[in-house]
C-alpha positions in Angstrom: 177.6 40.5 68.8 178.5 40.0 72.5 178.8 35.6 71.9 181.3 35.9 69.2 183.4 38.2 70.5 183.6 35.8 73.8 184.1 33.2 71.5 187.0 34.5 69.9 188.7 35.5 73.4 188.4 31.8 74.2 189.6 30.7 70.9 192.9 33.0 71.5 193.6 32.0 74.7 193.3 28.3 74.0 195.7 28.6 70.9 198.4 29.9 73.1 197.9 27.4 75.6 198.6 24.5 72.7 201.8 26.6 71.6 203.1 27.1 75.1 202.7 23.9 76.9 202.4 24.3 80.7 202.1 28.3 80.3 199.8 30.2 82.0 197.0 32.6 80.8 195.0 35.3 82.0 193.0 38.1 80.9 193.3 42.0 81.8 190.7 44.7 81.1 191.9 48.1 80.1 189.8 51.3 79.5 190.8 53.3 76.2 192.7 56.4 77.1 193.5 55.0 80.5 197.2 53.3 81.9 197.3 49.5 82.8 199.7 47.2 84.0 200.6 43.6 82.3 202.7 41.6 85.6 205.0 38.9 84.0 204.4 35.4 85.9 207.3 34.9 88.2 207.1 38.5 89.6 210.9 38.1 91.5 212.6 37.9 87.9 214.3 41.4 87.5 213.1 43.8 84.1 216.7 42.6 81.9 215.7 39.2 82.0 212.3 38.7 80.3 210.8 39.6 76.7 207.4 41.0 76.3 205.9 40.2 72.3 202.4 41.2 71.0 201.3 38.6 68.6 199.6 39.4 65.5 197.8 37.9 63.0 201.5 35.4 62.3 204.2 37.7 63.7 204.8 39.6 66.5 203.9 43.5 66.0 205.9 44.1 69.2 209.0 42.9 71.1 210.4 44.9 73.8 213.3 43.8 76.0 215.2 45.4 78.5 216.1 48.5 78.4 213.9 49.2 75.5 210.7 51.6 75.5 209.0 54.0 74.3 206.6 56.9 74.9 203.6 54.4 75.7 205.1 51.3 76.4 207.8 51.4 79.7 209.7 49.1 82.0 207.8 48.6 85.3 209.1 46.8 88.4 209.4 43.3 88.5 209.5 42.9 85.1 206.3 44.2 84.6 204.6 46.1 81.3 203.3 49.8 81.7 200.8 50.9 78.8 200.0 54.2 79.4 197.1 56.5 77.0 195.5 53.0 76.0 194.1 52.7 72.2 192.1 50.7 70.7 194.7 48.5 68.5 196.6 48.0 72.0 194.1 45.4 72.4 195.2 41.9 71.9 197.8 39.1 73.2 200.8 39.9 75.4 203.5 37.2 75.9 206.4 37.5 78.9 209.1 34.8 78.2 212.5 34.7 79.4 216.0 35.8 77.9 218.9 33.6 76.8 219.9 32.6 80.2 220.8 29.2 81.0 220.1 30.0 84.8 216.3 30.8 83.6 215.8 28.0 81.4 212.9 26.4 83.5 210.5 29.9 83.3 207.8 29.0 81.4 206.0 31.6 79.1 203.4 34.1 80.2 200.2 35.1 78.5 198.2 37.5 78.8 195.0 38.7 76.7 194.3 42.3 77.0 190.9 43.4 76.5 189.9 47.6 76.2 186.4 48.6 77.2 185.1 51.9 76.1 182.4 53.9 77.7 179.4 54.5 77.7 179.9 58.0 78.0 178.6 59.4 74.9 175.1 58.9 74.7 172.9 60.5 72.2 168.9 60.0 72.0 166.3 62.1 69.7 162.7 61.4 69.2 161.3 63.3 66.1 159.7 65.0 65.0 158.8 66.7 67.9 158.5 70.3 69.4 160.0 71.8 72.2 158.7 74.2 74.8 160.8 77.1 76.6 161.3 74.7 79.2 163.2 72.0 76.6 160.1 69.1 77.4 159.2 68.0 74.4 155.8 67.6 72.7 153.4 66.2 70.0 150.1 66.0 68.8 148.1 63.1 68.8 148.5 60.3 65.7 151.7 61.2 65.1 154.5 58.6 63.6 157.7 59.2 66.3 161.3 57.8 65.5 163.0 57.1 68.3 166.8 56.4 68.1 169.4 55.6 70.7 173.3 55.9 69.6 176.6 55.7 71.8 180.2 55.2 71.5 180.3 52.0 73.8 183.0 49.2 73.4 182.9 46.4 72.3 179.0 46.4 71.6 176.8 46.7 74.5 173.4 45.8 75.4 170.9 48.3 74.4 167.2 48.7 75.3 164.5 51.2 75.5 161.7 51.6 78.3 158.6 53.7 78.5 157.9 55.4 82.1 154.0 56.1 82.5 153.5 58.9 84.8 151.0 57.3 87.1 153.7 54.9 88.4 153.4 51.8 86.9 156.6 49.3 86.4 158.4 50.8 82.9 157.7 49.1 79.5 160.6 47.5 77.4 160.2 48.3 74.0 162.8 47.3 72.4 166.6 45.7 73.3 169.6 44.6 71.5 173.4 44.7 71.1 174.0 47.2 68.9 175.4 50.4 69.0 172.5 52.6 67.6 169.0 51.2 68.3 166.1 52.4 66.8 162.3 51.8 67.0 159.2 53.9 65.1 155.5 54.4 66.9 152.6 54.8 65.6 149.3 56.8 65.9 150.6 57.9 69.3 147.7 58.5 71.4 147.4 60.0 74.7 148.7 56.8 76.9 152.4 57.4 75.4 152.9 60.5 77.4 155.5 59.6 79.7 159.3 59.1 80.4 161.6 57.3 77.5 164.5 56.2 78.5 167.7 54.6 76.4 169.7 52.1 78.7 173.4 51.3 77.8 175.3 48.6 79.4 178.7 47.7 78.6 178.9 43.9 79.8 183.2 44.0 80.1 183.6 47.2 82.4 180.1 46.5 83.4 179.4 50.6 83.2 175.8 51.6 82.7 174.6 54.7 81.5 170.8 55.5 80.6 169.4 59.0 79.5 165.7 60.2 79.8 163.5 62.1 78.0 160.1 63.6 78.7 157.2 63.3 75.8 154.0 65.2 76.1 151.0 63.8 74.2 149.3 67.1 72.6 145.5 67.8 71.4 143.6 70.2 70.9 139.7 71.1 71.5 137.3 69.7 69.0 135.1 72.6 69.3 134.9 76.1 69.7 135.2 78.3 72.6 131.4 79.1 74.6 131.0 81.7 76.8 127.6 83.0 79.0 127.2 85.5 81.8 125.9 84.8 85.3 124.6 86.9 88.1 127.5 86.5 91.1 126.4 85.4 94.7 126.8 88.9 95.4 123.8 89.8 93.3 124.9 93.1 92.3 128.0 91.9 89.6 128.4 89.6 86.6 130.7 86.6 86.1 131.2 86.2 82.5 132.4 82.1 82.0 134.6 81.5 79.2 135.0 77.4 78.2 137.0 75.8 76.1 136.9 72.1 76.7 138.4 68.8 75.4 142.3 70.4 74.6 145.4 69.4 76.1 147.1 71.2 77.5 144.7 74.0 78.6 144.1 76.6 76.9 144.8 80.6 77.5 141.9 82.8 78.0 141.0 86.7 77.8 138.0 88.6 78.4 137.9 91.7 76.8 135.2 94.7 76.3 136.2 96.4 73.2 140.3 97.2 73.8 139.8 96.9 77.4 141.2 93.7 78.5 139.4 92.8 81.3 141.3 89.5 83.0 143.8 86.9 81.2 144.3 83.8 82.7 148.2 83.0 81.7 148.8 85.1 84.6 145.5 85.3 86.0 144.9 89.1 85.9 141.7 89.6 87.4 139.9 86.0 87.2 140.1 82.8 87.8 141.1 80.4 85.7 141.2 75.8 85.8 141.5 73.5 83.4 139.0 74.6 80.6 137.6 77.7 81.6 138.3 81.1 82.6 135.8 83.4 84.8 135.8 87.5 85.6 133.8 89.1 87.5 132.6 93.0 87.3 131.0 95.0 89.1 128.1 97.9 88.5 130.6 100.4 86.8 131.9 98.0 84.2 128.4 96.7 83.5 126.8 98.7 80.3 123.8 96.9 78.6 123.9 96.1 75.2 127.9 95.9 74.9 129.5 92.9 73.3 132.2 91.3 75.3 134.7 88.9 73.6 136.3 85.8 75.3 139.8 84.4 72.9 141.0 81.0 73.6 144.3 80.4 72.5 146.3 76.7 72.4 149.6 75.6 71.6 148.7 73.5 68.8 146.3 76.2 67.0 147.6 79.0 64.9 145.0 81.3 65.0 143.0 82.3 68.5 139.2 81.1 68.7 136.7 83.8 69.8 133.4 83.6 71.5 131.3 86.5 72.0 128.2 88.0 74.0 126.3 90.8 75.0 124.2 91.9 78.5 121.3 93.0 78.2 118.5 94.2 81.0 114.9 91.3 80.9 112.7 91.4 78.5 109.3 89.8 79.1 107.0 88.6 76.3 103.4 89.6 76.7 100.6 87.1 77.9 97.0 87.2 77.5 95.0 87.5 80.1 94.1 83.9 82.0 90.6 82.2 82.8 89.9 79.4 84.9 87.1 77.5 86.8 86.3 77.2 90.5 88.2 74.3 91.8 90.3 73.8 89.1 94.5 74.1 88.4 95.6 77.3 85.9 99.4 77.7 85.3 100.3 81.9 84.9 103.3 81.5 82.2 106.6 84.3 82.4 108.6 84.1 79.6 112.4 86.3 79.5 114.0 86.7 76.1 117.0 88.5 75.2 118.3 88.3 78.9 121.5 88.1 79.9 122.8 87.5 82.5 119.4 85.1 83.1 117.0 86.6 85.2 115.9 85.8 88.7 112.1 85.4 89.0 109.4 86.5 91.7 106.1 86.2 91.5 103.7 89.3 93.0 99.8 89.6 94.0 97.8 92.2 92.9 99.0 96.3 92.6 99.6 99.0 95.2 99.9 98.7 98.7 98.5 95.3 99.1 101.0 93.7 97.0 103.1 90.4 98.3 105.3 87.9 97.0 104.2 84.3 96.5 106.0 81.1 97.8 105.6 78.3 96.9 102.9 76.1 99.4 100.4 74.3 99.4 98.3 76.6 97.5 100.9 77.8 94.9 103.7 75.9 92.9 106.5 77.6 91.1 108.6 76.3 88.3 111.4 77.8 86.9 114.8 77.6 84.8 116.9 80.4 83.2 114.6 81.5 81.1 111.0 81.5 82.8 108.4 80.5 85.7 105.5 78.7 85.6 103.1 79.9 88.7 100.1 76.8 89.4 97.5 78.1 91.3 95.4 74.9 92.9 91.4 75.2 93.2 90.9 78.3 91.9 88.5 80.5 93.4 87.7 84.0 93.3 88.4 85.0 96.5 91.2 85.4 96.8 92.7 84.2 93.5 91.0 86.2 91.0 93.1 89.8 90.1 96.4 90.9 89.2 99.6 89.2 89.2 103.0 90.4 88.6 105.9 88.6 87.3 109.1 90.3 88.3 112.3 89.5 85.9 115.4 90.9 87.6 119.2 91.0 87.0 122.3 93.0 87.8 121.6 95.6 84.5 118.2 96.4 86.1 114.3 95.1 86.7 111.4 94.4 84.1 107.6 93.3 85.3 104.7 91.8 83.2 101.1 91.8 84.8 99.0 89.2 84.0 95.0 89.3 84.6 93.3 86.3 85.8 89.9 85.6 86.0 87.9 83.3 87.8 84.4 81.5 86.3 81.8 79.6 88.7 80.3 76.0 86.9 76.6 77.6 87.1 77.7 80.2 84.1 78.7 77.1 82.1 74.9 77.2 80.6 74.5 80.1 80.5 78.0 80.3 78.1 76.6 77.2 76.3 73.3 79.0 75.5 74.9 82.2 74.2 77.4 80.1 72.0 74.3 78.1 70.1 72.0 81.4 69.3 75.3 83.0 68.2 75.9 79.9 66.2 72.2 79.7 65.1 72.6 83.3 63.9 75.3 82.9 62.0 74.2 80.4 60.2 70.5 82.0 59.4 72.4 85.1 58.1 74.4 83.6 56.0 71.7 81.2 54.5 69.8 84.9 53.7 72.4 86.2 52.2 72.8 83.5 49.9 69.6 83.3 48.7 69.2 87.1 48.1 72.4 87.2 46.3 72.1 83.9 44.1 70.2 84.5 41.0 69.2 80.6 41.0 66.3 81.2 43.1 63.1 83.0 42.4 61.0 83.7 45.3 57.3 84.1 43.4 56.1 81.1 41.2 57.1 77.7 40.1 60.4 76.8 39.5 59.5 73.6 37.2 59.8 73.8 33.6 62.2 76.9 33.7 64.6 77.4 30.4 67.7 78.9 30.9 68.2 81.2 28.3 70.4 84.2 27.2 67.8 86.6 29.4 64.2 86.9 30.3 61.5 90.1 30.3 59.8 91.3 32.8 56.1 93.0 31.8 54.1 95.0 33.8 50.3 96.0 32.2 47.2 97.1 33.7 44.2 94.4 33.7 42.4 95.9 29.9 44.8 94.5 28.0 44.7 91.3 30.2 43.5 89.7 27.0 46.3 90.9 25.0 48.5 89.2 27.7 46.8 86.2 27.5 47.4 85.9 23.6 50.8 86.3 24.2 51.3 83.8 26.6 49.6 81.2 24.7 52.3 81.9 22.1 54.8 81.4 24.5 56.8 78.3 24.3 56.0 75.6 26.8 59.0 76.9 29.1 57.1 79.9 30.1 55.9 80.4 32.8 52.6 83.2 33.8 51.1 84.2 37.4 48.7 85.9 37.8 47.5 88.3 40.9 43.9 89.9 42.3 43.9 93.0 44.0 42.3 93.5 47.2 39.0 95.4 45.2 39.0 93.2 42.2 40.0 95.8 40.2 43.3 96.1 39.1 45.5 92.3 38.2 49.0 92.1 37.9 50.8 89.4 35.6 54.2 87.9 35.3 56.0 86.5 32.2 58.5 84.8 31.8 59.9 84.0 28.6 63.2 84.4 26.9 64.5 87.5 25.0 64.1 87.9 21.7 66.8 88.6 19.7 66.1 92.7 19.0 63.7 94.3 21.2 63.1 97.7 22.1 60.3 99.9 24.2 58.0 100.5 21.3 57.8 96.5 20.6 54.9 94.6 21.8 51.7 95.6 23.0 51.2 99.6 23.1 49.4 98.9 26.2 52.4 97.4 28.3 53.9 100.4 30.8 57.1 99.4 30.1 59.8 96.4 29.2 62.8 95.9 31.4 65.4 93.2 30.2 66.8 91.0 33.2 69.8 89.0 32.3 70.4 85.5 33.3 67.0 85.2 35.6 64.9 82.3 34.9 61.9 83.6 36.9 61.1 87.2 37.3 58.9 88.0 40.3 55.7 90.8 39.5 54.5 92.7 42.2 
């Protein structure tokens, strides 16, 4: 906009040099509102004999000769033209020529080309959308989409440009320039590097007046996660600092620490604690200390609606049991602690043995400790069992009070290692002959009197006892047994009195009376294949 304008200025003035040969032409800058001054050429010719015209388009839109005037337009000395409260359309091409005088008839023509420069003086610039805080800096989250525009009421149209200012110094950015009179320019996904200084520059190139307005734009986010909070025992060793963190937001967040409706420190004005970037830390003493309460940390930031909470709870040590310990001469055993529940986390010390002998064990040569928040390892080297055999005591301590766990350990020499060896086989052996036994007493496969070869396995078998006169009744009936069945056949120590044993399967009805009337007596036997006779 700014080469055609010049253009047409040069255009003009060379136009009224062709119409007015040997005239002379220059060009006066006026500021809209202000007064200015047009000097005729020969400045010793009095106001009643020259003629000022304003050319227009093809006729003059003003002629003023002496004594005319009016409100804006006046008679100065020397035949000179005051315009006073300038306006726009006072712009243009000014002509001083002489009057009909015959004495003046070698004054040549005057021209003159006034130009009227406005501002800059009313600037405007807006980012948006945006959000303001009570101090009027503006703010917004990350990957937003920002419009930036740049409007003033310059004349004719100036230069125009906008630059970024990063905090840290650097020289600014140009993002943007042109002659216009409103200049705008969109960002996208703004990210953390735009926060900075933005600045709209307006320069108007024919008064040469500058101005430039700034604005301040903070880059917003917020934490990913939520709040975390844990308790620790102070250097003091008698209080508790409870640590409130909420990381990864800017701009940092506002804490408070509260027990139930006590509020017990708030870090926007730092009411008992101490606060940086992402966390937030009270301390309290004894009194405030009650075991088992739940105390509540609420992080608050600009960009969330709602608070987030974290919450915990003190609590005195608790230790988990441990079976006793074993180990062999000259050899490493580790004694384990373990704390659960604890909070704040314990401090650990490791005792010797009860009563009045008791110590406390560092670590040396001898004895290595190992230990994080939440228990000690205690390695005894070599073992022996004097003096390492006995009672140790693990000793869990924090400000809410003191828990201890004894642990036993006992000390084996390599010469019992037989000895051990020797009792684990005959226990083994023992085992294993008992249960065989049992088996073969309870399992009705196995028939400890006579053969097992040729045995049926029928619905049930019969078990006869008789006394040795009616052997020979026996005998017919076991030569009517089938080939399955099975007789034995015993001597007494005298020769007197026999025993026998069949077995044969059941018959399908059979009662006492059945059989021989010699037989003492018939017992059935289920599911036996061989029936032993005593």
């Amino acid at each position: 906009m700014l080469a055609p304008l010049l253009a047409g200025g040069v255009l003009v003035a060379l136009a009224l040099l062709l119409c007015h040969p040997g005239t002379e032409a220059h060009n006066v800058v006026g500021e809209v509102g202000g007064n200015v001054t047009l000097q005729c050429g020969n400045v010793s010719l009095g106001a009643n004999e020259v003629e000022w015209l304003k050319s227009g388009n093809d006729h003059p839109v003003l002629s003023l000769k002496w004594p005319d005037w009016n409100v804006r337009f006046t008679w100065g000395n020397q035949s000179s033209l005051q315009i006073k409260e300038l306006q726009l359309q006072d712009e243009g091409n000014y002509t001083c020529s002489l009057t009909e005088d015959e004495t003046n008839s070698g004054f040549p023509d005057h021209h003159i080309q006034l130009l009227l420069a406005r501002g800059p003086s009313k600037t405007s610039l807006s980012i948006s959308p945006n959000r303001t805080l009570p101090n009027g800096t503006l703010y917004t989250p990350t990957n937003s989409i920002l419009y930036f525009s740049c409007a003033t009421d310059a004349y004719p149209v100036p230069s125009m440009e906008w630059s970024y200012y990063s905090p840290i110094g650097t020289p600014p950015e140009t993002f943007s320039r042109e002659n216009e009179t409103v200049l705008n320019f969109t960002l996208f996904h703004i990210g953390p590097t735009f926060q900075g200084n933005y600045s709209c520059a307006v320069k108007n190139w024919l008064n040469l007046r500058k101005q430039e307005l700034a604005v301040e734009l903070l880059i917003y986010w917020q934490p990913k996660s939520p709040p975390s909070c844990w308790a620790e025992t102070s250097q003091a060793g008698s209080m508790v600092d409870l640590f409130c963190v909420w990381a990864g937001g800017y701009p940092q967040p506002i804490f408070q620490w509260s027990q139930e409706e006590t509020v017990l420190g708030h870090s926007e004005s730092d009411i008992a604690g101490i606060g940086t970037a992402d966390q937030f830390v009270v301390t309290l003493n004894k009194t405030q200390l009650q075991t088992g309460k739940q105390y509540e940390c609420r992080g608050s930031h600009i960009l969330q609606k709602e608070a987030q909470t974290c919450t915990m709870r003190i609590t005195l040590p608790t230790l988990e049991p441990q079976p006793m310990k074993t180990c062999f001469s000259e050899e490493n055993v580790t004694l384990v602690c373990l704390s659960t529940a604890t909070n704040p986390p314990a401090n650990f010390t490791w005792l010797k043995n009860l009563g009045l002998d008791q110590f406390q064990i560092q670590p040396s040569e001898k004895y290595q400790i190992t230990q994080n928040a939440t228990s000690s390892l205690l390695t005894i080297l070599n073992c022996s069992s004097d003096p390492d055999e006995g009672y140790y005591v693990c000793r869990a301590e924090n400000p809410l009070g003191v828990r201890e766990l004894d642990v036993w350990l006992a000390v084996y020499s390599p010469r019992n290692i037989v000895g051990i060896v020797i009792a684990l086989v005959i226990l083994f052996l023992f085992t294993v002959g008992s249960i065989t036994v049992f088996i073969l007493y309870c399992n009705p496969e196995f028939c400890l009197k006579g053969k097992s070869r040729g045995l049926s396995h029928g619905a049930g078998d019969v078990m006869v006892l008789m006394d040795s006169d009616v052997e020979d009744d026996v005998v017919d009936e076991v030569k009517k047994a089938s080939p399955d069945d099975t007789r034995d056949t015993v001597q007494a120590a005298n020769g007197n009195i026999r025993h026998a044993v069949i077995c044969h399967h059941v018959p399908e009805k059979i009662s006492e009376t059945d059989g021989h009337s010699g037989l003492s007596g018939t017992i059935l036997v289920p599911s036996l294949n061989m029936i032993p006779i005593l």
